[in-house]
C-alpha positions in Angstrom: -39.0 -44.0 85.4 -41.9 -41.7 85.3 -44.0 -44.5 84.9 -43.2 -46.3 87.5 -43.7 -43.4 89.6 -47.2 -42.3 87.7 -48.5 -46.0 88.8 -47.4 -45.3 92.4 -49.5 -42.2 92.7 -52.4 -44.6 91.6 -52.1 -46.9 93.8 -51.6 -44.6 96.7 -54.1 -42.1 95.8 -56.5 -44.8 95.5 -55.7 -46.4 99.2 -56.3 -43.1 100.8 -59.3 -43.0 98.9 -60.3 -45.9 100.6 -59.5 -45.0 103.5 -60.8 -41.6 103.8 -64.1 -42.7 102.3 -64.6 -45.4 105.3 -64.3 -42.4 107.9 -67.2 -40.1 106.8 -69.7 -40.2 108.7 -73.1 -41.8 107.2 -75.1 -39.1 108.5 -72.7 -37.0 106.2 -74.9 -35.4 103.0 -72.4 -37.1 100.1 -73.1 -34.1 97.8 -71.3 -31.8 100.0 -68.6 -34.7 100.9 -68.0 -34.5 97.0 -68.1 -30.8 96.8 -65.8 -30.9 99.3 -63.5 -33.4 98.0 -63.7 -31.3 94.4 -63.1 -27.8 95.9 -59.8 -29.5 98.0 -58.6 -31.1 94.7 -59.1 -27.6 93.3 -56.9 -25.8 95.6 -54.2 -28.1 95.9 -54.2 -28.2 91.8 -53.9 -24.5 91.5 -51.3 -24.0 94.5 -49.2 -26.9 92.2 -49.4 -25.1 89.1 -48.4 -21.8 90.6 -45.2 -22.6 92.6 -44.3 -24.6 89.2 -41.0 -23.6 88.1 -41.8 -24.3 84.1 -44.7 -21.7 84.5 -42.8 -19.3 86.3 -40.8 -18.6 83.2 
């Protein structure tokens, strides 16, 4: 089952991708688009791993 559901985050992650990529602006400077995009991933990574339950004990 958790493969089926690891292939679904995939897909989905990659149509938001996508999507989201389409709407910056092309005046936008891409380094700080992708330092942007990194530092996001970054937060929502740690926030994950500390409201984790298996760390927590």
């Amino acid at each position: 089952m958790l493969y089926y559901i690891a292939i679904a985050i995939t897909i989905i992650s990659n149509v938001f991708y996508q999507l989201l990529q389409k709407a910056i602006p092309k005046e936008t400077n891409l380094f700080i688009s992708l330092i942007v995009t990194y530092i996001t991933s970054i937060v929502i990574c740690i926030t994950i791993f500390l409201f984790n339950s298996n760390w927590a004990n």
